[in-house]
N, C-alpha and C positions, 0 to 999 in steps of 0.2 A: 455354467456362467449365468446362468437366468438364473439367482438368487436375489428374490426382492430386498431383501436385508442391503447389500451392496447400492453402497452410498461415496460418490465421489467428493472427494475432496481437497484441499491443497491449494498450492499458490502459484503461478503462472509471472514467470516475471520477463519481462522486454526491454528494450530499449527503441522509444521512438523519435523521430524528428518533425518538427514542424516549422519549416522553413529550414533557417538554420540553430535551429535551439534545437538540444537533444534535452530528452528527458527520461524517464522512466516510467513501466506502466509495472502494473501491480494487480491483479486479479485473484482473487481470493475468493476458495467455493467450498461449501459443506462446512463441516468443525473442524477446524484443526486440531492437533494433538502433536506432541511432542517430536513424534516420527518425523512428523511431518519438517518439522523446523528440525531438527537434526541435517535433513534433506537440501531443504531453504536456505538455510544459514549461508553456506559455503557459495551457492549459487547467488543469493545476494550481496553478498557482498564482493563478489567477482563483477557483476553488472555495477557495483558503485565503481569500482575501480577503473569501466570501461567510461563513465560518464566524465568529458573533459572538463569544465568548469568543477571549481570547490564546492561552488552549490548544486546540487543537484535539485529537480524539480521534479515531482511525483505524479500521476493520476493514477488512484488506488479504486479498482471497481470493486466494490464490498455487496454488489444489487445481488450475489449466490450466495455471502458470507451468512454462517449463521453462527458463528460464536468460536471458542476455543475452548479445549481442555484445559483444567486449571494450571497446567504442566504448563501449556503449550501459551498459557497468557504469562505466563513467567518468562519464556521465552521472548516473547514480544517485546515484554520490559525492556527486559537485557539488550535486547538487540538495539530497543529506540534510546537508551544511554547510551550505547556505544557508538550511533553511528547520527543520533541525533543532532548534531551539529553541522552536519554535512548538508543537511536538506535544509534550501530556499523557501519552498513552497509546496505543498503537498495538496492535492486537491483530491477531494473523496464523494463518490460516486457510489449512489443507491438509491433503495425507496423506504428503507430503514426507519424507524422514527428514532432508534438506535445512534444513528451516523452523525447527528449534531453531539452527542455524549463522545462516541468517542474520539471526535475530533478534540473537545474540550478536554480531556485526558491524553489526549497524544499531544497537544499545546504547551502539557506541565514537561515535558524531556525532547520536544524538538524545537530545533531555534527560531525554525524559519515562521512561514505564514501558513495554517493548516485551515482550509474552507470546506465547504460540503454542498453538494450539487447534486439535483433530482435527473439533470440532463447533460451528458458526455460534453455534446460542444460547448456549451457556456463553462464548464472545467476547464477544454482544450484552451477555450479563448483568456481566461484567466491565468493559465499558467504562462501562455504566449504573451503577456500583459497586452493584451487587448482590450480587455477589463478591467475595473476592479469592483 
């Protein structure tokens, strides 16, 4: 198991509350690849169906993200048609110079509001609308 080659990666998904708003967290690390979202698929969208309100509200940590397989960004697509209506708000979290791009592409198939933040809390506070 000491194989430097061995690189972690994948998506990490929760459901958190603050106060009483639930939302969704989303952590994303290494590349993805297709496996991967074979895997995701069915776990994401079990956690949309846990989230009570129609809108669901996101904080996507992308600061370990480093890209996807081209499989695996076809995947994405697909998923943010299908389920892109559902999300409110999506707030994205990194240090990316990346993360304003693909917020601006994730903007063209989800409905809600998609922001991008250098710092967790000013996210949390956003999605809490404690912000704008």
């Amino acid at each position: 198991m000491n194989n430097k080659n061995t690189q972690k990666h994948g998506l990490a998904i929760g459901i958190d509350r603050i106060d009483q708003q639930i939302f969704m967290t989303l952590t994303a690390t290494g590349k993805l690849t297709h496996q991967d979202y074979e895997l995701i698929t069915p776990m994401l969208e079990a956690a949309i169906k846990q989230v009570p309100q129609a809108d669901v509200k996101v904080l996507a940590d992308i600061s370990q993200f480093q890209g996807w397989e081209l499989r695996a960004a076809w995947d994405d697509f697909k998923l943010g048609l299908k389920h892109g209506a559902q999300f409110s708000k999506i707030a994205i979290v990194g240090h990316k110079d990346w993360q304003d791009l693909a917020a601006k592409v994730g903007s063209w198939f989800i409905s809600g509001d998609i922001k991008t933040f250098h710092d967790e809390q000013a996210a949390l506070l956003w999605l809490h609308d404690k912000t704008e």
